[in-house]
C-alpha positions as CSV (number, residue, x, y, z in Angstrom):
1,X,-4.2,-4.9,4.0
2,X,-4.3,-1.2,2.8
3,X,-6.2,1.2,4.0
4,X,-7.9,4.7,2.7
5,X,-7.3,7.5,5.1
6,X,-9.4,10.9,4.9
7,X,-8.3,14.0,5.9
8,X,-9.9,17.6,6.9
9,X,-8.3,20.2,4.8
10,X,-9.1,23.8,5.6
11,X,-10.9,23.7,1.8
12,X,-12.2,20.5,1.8
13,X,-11.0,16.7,2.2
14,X,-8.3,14.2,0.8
15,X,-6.9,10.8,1.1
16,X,-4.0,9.0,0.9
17,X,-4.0,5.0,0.3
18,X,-1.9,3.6,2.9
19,X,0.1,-0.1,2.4
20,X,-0.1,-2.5,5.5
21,X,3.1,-1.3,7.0
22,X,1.6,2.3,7.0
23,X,3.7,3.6,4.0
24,X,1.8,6.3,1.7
25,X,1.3,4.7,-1.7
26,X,-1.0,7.3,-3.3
27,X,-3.0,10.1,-3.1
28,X,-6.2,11.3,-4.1
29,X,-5.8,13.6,-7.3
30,X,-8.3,16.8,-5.7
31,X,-9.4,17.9,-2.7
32,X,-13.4,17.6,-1.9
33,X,-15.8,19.4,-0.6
34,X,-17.8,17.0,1.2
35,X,-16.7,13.6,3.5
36,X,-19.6,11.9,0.7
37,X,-17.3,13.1,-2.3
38,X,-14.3,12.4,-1.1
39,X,-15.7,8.5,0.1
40,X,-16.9,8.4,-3.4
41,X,-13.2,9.0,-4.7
42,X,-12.1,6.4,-2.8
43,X,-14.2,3.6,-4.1
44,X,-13.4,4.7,-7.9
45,X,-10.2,4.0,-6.4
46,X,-11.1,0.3,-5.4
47,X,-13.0,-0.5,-8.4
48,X,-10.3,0.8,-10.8
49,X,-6.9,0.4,-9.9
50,X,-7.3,-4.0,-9.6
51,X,-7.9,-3.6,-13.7
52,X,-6.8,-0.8,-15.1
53,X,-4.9,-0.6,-17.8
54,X,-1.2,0.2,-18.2
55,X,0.1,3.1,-20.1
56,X,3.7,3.6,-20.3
57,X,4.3,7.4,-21.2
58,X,8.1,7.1,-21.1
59,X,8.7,5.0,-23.9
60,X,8.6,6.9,-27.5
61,X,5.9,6.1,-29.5
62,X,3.8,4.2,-26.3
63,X,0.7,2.9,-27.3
64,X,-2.3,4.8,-25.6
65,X,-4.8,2.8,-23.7
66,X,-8.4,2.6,-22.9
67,X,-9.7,4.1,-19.6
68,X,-9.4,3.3,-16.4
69,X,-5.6,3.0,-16.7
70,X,-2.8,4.1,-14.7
71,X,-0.6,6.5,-16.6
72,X,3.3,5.9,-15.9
73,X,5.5,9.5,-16.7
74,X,8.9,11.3,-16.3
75,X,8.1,15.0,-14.3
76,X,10.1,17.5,-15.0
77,X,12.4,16.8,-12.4
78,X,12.9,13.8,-14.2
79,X,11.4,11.4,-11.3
80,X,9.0,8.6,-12.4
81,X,5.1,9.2,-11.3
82,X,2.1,7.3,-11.5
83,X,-1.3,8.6,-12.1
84,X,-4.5,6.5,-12.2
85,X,-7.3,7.3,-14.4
86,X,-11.4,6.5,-13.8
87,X,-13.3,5.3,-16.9
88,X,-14.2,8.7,-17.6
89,X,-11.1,9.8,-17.8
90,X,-10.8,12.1,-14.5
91,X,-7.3,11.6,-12.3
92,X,-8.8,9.9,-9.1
93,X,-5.1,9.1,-7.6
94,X,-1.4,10.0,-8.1
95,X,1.5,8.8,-6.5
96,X,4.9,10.8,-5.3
97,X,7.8,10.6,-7.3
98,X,10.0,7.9,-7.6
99,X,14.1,7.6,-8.7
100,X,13.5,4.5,-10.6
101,X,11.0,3.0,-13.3
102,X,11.1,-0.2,-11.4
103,X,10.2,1.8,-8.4
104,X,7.3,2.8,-9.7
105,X,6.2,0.1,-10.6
106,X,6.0,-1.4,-7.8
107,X,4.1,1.4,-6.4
108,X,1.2,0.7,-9.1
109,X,1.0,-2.8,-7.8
110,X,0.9,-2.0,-4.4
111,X,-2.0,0.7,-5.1
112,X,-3.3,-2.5,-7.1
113,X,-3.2,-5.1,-4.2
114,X,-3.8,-2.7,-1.8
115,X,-7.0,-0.4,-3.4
116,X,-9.4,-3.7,-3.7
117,X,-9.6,-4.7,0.0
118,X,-8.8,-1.4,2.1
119,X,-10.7,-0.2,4.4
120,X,-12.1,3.8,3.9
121,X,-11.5,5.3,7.6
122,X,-13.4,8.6,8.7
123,X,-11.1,11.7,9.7
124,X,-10.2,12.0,13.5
């Protein structure tokens, strides 16, 4: 089971979605100002990713899709990313970058499986 980590910034606070074996699968796309805001990131995070929509920016002529939907794209190092988008439209997560498409993926199901059921812990 996955699990939302919060962190104190010097600015604020972020989180990072954690997998079962304690691997980073995404992070939070801002930093907040307040330990409410940033709790409230994370469960746009729970309700979205299980249903978003898939939008897959790499392929010419991709069809756009409704929000919430996670947003597969090349970077400009050429490295595959996810980002996942709330109803509204705002980035609530992103993910590192990956060598492969499959990759990737895989690291939108994992934030998938993982987003539903995880457990939001305080910062230390």
């Amino acid at each position: 089971m996955g699990k939302f980590v919060i962190n104190k910034t010097n600015t604020g606070f972020t989180f990072a979605l954690k997998a079962g074996n304690g691997e980073t699968i995404a992070t939070g796309g801002e930093v907040y100002n307040a330990l409410a805001s940033v709790k409230n990131g994370c469960d746009s995070v729970k309700r979205n990713a299980p249903t978003a929509n898939f939008e897959d920016q790499t392929v010419e002529g991709f069809e756009q899709q409704k929000n919430p939907k996670f947003e597969l794209y090349a970077d400009k190092k050429g490295e595959f990313r996810f980002r996942l988008k709330a109803a509204n439209g705002q980035v609530i997560c992103v993910s590192e970058g990956y060598t492969s498409k499959p990759a990737c993926k895989n690291g939108i199901e994992s934030v998938r499986k993982n987003a539903a059921d995880a457990e939001i812990k305080d910062p230390e």
